[in-house]
C-alpha positions as CSV (number, residue, x, y, z in Angstrom):
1,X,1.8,-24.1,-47.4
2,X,-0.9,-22.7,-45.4
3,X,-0.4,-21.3,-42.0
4,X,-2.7,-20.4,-39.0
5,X,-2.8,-18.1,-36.6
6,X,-3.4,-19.1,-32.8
7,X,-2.8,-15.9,-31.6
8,X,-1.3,-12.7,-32.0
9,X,-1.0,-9.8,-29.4
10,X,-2.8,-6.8,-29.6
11,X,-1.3,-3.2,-30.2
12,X,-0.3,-1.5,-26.9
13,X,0.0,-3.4,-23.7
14,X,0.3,-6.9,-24.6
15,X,2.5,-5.7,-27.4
16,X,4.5,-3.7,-25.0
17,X,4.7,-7.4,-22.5
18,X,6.2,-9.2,-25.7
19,X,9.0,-6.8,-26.5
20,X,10.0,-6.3,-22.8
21,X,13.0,-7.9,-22.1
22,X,13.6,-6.6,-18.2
23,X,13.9,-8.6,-15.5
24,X,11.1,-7.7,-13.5
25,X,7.7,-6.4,-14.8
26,X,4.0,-5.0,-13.0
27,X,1.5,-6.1,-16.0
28,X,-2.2,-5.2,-16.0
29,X,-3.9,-2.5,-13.2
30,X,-7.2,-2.6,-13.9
31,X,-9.6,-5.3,-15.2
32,X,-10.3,-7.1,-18.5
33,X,-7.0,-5.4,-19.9
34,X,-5.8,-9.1,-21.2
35,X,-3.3,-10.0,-18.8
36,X,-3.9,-13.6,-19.2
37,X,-3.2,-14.3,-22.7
38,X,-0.6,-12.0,-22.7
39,X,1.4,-13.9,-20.5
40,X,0.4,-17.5,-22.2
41,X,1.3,-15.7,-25.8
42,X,4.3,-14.5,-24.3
43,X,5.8,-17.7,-22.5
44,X,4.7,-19.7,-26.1
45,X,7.2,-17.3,-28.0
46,X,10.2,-17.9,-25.5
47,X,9.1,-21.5,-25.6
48,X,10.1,-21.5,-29.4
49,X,13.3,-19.1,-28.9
50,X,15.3,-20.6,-26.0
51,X,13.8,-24.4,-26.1
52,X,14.6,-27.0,-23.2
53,X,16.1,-23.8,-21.1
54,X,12.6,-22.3,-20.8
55,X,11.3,-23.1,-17.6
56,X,7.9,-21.1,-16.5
57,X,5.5,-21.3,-13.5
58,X,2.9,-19.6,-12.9
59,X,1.8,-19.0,-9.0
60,X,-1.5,-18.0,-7.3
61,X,-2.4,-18.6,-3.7
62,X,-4.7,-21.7,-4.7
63,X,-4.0,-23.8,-7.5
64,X,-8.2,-23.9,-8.0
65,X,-7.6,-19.9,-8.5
66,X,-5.4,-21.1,-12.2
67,X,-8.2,-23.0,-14.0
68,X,-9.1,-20.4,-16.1
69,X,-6.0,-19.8,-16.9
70,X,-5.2,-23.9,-17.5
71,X,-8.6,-23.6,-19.8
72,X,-7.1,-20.7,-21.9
73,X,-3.9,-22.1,-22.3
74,X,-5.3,-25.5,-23.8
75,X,-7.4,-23.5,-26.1
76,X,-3.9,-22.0,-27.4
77,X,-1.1,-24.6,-26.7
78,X,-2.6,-27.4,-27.9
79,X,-3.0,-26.2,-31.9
80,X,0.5,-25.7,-31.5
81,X,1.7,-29.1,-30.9
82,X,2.0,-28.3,-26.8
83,X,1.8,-32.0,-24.5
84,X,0.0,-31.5,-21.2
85,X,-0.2,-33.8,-18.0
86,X,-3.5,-33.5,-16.4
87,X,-1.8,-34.8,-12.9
88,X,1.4,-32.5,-13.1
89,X,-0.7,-29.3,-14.0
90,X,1.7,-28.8,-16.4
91,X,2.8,-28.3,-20.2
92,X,6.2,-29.5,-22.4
93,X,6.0,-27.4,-25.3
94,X,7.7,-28.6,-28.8
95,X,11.1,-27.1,-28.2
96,X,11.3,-28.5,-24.9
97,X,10.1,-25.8,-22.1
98,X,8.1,-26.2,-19.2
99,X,5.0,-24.1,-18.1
100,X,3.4,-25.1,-14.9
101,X,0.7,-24.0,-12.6
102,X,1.5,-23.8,-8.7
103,X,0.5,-22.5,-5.3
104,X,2.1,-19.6,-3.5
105,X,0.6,-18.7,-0.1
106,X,3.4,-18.2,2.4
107,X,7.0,-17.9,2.3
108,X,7.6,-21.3,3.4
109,X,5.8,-22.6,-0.2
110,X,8.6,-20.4,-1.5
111,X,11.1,-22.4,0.4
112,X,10.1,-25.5,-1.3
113,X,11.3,-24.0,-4.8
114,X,15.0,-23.1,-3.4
115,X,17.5,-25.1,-5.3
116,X,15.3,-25.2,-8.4
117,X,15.4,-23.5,-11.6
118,X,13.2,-21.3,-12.7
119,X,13.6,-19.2,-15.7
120,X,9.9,-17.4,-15.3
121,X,7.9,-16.9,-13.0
122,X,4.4,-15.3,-13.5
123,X,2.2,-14.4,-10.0
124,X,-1.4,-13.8,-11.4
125,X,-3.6,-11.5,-8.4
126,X,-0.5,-10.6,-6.9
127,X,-3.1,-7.9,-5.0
128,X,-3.9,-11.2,-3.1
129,X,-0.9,-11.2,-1.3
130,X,-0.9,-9.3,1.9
131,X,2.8,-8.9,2.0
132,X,5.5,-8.9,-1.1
133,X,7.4,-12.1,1.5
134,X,6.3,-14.9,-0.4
135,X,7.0,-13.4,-4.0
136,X,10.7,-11.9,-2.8
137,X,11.5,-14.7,-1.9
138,X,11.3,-16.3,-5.6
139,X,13.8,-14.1,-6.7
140,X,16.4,-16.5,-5.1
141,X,15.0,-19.5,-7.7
142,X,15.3,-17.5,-10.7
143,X,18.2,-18.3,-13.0
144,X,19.3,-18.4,-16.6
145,X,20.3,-21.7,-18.3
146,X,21.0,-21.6,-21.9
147,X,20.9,-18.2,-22.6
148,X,17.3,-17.7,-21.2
149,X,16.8,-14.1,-20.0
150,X,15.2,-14.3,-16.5
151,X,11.9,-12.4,-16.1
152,X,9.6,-12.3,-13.2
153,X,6.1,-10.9,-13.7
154,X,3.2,-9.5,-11.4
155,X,-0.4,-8.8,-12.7
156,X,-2.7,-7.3,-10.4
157,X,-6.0,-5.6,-10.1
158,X,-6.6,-2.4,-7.5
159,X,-8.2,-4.0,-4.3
160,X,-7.1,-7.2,-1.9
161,X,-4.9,-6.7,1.1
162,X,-1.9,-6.0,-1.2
163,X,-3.0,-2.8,-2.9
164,X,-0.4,-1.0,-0.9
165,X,2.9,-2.7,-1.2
166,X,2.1,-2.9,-5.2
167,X,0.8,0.7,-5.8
168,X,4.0,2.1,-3.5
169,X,6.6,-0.8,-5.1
170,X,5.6,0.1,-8.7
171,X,4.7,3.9,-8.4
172,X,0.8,3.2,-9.7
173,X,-0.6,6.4,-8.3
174,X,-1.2,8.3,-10.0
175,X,-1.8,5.0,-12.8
176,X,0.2,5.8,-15.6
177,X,-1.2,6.2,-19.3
178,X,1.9,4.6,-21.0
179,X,4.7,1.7,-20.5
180,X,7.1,3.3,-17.8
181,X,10.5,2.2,-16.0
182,X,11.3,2.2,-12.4
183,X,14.4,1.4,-10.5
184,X,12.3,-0.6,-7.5
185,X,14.5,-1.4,-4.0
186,X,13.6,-4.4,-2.8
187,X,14.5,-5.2,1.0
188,X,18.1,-5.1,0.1
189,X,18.9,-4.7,-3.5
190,X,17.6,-2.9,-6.5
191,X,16.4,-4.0,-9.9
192,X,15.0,-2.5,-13.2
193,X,11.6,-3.2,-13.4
194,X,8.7,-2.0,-16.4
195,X,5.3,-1.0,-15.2
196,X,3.0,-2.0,-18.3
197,X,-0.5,-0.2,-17.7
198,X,-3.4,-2.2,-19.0
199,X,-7.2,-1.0,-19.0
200,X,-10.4,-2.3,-20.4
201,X,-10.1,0.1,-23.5
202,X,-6.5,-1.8,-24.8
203,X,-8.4,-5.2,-24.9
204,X,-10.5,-4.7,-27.8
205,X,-10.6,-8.4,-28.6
206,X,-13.1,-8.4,-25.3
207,X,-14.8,-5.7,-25.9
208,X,-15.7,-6.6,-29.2
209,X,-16.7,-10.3,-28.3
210,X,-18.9,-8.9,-24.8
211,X,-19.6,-5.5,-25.3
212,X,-22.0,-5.5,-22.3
213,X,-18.8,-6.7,-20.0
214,X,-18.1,-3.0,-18.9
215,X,-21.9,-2.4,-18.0
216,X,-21.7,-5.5,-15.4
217,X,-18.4,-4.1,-14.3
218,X,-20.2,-0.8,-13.0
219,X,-23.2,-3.5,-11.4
220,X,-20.4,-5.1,-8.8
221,X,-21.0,-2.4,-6.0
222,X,-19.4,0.4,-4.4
223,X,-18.1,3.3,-6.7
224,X,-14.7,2.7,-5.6
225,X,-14.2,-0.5,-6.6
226,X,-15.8,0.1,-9.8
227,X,-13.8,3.2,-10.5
228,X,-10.8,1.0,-9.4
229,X,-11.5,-2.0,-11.9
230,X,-12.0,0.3,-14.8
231,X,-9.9,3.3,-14.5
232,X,-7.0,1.0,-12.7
233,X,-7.5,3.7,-9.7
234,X,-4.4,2.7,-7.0
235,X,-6.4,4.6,-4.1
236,X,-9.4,3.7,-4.3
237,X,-10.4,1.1,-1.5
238,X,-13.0,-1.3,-1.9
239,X,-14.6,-2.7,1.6
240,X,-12.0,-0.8,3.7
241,X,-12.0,-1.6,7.4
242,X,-12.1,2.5,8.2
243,X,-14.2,3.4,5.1
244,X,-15.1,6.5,7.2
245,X,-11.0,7.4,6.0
246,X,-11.3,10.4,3.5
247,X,-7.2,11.5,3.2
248,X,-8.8,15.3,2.0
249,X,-10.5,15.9,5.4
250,X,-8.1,13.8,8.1
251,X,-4.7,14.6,6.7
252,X,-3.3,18.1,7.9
253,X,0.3,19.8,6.9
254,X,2.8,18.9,8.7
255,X,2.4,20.5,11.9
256,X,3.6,21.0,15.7
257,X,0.3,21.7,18.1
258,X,0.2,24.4,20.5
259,X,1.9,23.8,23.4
260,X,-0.8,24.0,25.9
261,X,-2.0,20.8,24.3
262,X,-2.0,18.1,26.4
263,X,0.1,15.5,24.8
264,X,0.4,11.8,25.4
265,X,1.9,8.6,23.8
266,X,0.5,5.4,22.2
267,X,2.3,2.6,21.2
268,X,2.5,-1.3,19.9
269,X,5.4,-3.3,20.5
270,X,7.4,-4.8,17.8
271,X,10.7,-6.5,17.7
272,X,10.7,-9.2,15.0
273,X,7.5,-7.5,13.3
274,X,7.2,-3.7,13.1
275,X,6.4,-1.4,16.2
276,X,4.4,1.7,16.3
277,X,4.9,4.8,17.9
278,X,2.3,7.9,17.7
279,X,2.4,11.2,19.6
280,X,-0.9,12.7,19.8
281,X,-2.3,16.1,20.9
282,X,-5.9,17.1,22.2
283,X,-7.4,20.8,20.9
284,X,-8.1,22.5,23.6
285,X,-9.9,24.7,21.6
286,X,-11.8,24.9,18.3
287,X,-8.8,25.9,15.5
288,X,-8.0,26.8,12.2
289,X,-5.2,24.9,10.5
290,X,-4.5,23.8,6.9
291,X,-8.0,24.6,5.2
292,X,-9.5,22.7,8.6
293,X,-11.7,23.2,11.7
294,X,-10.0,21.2,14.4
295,X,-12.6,20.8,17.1
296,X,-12.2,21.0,20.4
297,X,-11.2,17.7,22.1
298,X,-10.0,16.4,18.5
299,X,-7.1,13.8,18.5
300,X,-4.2,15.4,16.5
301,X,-1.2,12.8,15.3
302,X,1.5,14.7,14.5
303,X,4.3,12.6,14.8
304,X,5.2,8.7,14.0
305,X,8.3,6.6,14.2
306,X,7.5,3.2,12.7
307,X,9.9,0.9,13.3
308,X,10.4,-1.4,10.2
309,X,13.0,-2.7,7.4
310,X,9.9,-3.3,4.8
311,X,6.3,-3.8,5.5
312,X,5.4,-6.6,8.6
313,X,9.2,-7.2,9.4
314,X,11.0,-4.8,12.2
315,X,13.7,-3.4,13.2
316,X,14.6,-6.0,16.2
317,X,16.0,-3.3,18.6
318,X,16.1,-3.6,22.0
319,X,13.3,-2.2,24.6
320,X,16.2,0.3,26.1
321,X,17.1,0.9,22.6
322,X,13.5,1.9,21.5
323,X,13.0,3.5,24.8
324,X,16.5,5.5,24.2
325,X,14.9,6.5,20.7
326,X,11.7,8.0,21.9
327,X,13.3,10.0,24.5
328,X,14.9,11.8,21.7
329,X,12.2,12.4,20.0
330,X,10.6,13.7,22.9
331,X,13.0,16.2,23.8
332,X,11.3,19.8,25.1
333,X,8.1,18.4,25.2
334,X,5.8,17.3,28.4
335,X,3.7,14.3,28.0
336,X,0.9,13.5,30.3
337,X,0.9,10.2,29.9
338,X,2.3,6.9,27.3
339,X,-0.2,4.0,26.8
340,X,0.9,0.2,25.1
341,X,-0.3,-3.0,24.3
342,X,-1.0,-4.6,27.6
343,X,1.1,-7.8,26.4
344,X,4.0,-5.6,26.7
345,X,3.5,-6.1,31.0
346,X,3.9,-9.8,30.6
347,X,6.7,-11.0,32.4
348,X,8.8,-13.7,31.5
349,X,11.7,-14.7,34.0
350,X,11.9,-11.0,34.4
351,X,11.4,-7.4,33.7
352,X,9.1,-6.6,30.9
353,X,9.4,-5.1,28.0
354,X,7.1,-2.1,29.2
355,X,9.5,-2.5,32.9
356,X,12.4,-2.2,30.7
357,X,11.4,1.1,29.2
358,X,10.6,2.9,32.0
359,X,13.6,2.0,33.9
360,X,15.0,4.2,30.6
361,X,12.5,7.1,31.7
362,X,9.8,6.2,29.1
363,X,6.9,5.4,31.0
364,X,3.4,3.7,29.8
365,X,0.2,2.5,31.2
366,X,-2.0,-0.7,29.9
367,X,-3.9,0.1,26.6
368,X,-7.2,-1.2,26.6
369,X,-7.5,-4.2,24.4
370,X,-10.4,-4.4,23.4
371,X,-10.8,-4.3,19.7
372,X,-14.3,-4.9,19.0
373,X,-18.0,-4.1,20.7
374,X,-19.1,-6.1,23.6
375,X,-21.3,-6.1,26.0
376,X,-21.8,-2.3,27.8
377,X,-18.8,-1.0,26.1
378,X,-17.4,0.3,22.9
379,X,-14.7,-1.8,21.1
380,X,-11.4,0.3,20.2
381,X,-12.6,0.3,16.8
382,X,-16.0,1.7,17.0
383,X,-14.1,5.0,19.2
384,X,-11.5,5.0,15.6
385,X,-14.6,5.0,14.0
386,X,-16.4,7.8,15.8
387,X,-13.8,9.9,15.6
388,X,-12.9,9.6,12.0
389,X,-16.7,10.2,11.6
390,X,-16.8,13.2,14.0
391,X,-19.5,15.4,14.4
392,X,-21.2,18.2,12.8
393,X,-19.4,16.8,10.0
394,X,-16.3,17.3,11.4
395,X,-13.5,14.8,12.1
396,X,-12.5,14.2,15.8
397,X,-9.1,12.6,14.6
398,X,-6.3,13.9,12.5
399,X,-3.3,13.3,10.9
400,X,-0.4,15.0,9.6
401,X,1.6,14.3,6.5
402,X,4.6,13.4,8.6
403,X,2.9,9.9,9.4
404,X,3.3,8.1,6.5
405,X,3.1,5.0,7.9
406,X,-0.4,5.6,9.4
407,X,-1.6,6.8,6.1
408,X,0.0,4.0,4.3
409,X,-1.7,1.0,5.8
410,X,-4.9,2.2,8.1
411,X,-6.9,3.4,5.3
412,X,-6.0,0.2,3.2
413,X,-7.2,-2.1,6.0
414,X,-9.6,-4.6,5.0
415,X,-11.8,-6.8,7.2
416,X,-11.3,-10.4,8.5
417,X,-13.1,-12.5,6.7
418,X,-14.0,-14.6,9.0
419,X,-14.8,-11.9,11.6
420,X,-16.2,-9.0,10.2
421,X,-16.4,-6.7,13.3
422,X,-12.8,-7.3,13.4
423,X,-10.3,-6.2,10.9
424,X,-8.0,-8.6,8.9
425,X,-4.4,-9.0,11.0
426,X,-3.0,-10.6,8.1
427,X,-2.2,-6.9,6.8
428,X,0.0,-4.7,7.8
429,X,-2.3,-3.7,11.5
430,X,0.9,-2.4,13.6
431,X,-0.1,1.3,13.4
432,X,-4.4,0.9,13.5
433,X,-2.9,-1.4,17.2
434,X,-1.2,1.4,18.3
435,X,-4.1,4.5,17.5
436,X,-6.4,2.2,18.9
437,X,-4.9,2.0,21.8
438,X,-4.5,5.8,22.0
439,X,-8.4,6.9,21.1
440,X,-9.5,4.0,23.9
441,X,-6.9,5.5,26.6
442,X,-9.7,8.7,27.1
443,X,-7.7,11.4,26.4
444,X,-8.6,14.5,28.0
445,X,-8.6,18.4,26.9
446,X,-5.9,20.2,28.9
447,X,-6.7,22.9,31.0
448,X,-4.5,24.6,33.7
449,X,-6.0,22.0,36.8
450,X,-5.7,19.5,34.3
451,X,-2.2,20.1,33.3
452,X,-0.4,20.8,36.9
453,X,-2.0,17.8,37.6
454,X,-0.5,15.6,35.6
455,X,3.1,16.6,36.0
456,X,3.2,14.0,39.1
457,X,6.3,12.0,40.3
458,X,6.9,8.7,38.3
459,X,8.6,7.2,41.2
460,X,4.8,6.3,42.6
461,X,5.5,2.6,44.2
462,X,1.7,2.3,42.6
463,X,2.3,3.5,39.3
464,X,1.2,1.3,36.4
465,X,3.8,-1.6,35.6
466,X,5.7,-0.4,39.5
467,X,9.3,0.5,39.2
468,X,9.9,-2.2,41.5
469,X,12.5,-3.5,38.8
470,X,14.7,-0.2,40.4
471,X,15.9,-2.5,43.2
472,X,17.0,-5.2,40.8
């Protein structure tokens, strides 16, 4: 009896993707490395293993997004006795299991699959998702019947709005040469997962069929993305918001200006969704630090409190409480002045959330909102811009390493599509809000007039947001 082969996987990663048996699994990293048809081969073989209690989907934001993957799977399902229906966008294999192609946008579409049973689930451009919410939130639909080990898989290329949340989750920077194991915490638990590198190079079945592929790879544009796509490069940043971002000139040591500084505050409320606190100090003199030149009048932040469980979801304290928390952080130092989002004066039935702080000693002024260029003015993120650009080739704005937040999510930043002055408030903005804020409240250098000046009484009846809430 003669036999033929569909398909077989190739030595290393799509090798590696059959054997592993862990519950959670990052396949791919760069592109052309074969993710799709080592998922397809791989859900076939359970197929045949574990039968009727084989239940697959696999999810992308659009169900147009699957088709090539629909097309490849006819090309290999249907030599081996598979039945698909064209309406369903789905397969019954000859043992019995399911595969089927669905959406995934938000975490309501994940809501729709609680109470079902799901053995496998496979999100293809994971990098698409601006948060991890959507894909969590599948983890409560995945459960064995009949023995089947439950396995969820992401494959994802550098670039798209989730680069961040996937190269941090998985530990992809620096990308790593070989199969490797992580114990990944997810909001509140913890789980075994396998990262399973895959490049260009391990697909030689492509190579071999389109050896001019990698060639119109390194045609598709900037040098980031291309080194991105072939070497599976984690920071590089393809049609960032702030490409003017370069981490070896804006990132200092951890650090604690001079104090003769003139400090000052800038923050974006958050209760529900993340809020954002920077402390920020102006040189008042040109100074050596960390391999730098910090120019006089340069923005320093060197400190951050970021106030989130997991990316785009807070902490839901209390004004007073957030108010309580800065004071502390504050302690022994003099700032000249705090600055918020404007929406935190609104009032609603009473004091605001800004009127509630201060009555706590925390005391703010209305940032500017403006985020982009208009007429006669400079939007808040054309003054980012110039200062991340500096002068002389110098940057006007720093960082130091104790912001992690910052430097986790500005850089990443990409713009809206739909606007592209503005940047894209789908991703995770909170901290970008906040320095905007701060680089459009026109800090000044300190100099002794300057600093006796602004030591005034905050019991002014005219001061900004009024403490006429101290009668109440």
């Amino acid at each position: 009896m003669r036999t033929e082969t569909v398909w077989a996987p190739q030595a290393g990663p799509q090798h590696a993707l059959m054997e592993c048996p862990l519950p959670l699994v990052f396949f791919g990293g760069a592109r052309g490395g074969g993710k799709t048809d080592g998922m397809l081969g791989k859900w076939a073989a359970k197929e045949a293993r574990y039968g009727e209690g084989f239940n697959a989907i696999m999810f992308r934001r659009t169900t147009v997004s699957s088709e090539d993957a629909i097309e490849r799977s006819k090309q290999l399902f249907l030599p081996l006795g598979w039945k698909y229906n064209e309406s369903k966008l789905s397969w019954r294999g000859p043992s019995g299991g399911r595969i089927a192609f669905r959406y995934l946008d938000k975490v309501t579409d994940a809501d729709e699959w609680q109470g079902r049973n799901l053995s496998d689930a496979w999100i293809e451009e994971a990098g698409q998702y601006a948060s991890p919410a959507p894909i969590d939130k599948l983890f409560g639909v995945l459960r064995s019947a009949g023995g089947v080990p439950i396995q969820m898989v992401l494959s994802a290329n550098p670039g798209g709005p989730g680069q961040t949340w996937i190269r941090d989750r998985f530990g992809l920077h620096p990308f790593p040469r070989k199969p490797a194991l992580r114990r990944v915490k997810i909001n509140e638990g913890e789980i075994d997962a396998a990262v399973i590198p895959s490049r260009i190079t391990d697909n030689k079945a492509l190579l071999a069929a389109d050896p001019g592929y990698v060639d119109r790879l390194k045609m598709v544009g900037a040098a980031e993305l291309v080194r991105a796509w072939l070497d599976g490069d984690w920071s590089a940043i393809d049609g960032a918001f702030f490409a003017e971002w370069d981490e070896k000139r804006h990132v200092l040591p951890r650090w604690s200006p001079p104090e003769d500084w003139m400090r000052f505050r800038s923050m974006d409320w958050g209760f529900a969704a993340p809020f954002s606190v920077g402390w920020w100090a102006v040189a008042s003199d040109d100074t050596q630090f960390g391999g730098q030149t910090i120019p006089r009048g340069a923005m320093v932040r060197y400190r951050e409190w970021y106030g989130a469980t997991k990316p785009n979801v807070g902490l839901r304290m209390t004004a007073e409480e957030v108010a309580d928390g800065i004071k502390e952080r504050e302690k022994g130092e003099r700032m000249s002045y705090g600055v918020i989002d404007p929406a935190a004066f609104a009032e609603d039935g009473g004091p605001s959330i800004a009127q509630r702080m201060i009555l706590r000693g925390v005391h703010w002024k209305r940032g500017d909102n403006k985020r982009v260029a208009g007429r006669g003015h400079m939007g808040g993120w054309d003054l980012m811009r110039s200062r991340l650009r500096g002068q002389d080739g110098r940057p006007m704005l720093f960082v130091t390493e104790a912001c992690r937040d910052f430097i986790r999510t500005v850089p990443t930043l990409q713009h809206d599509p739909n606007r592209a002055e503005d940047l894209d408030t789908d991703a995770e903005d909170h901290a970008a809000d906040e320095a905007r804020y701060g680089v459009s409240s026109r800090p000044w250098i300190a100099t002794r007039e300057t600093v006796d000046r602004t030591t005034r009484d905050y019991t002014d009846p005219d001061d900004e947001g009024g403490d006429d809430w101290k009668t109440l």
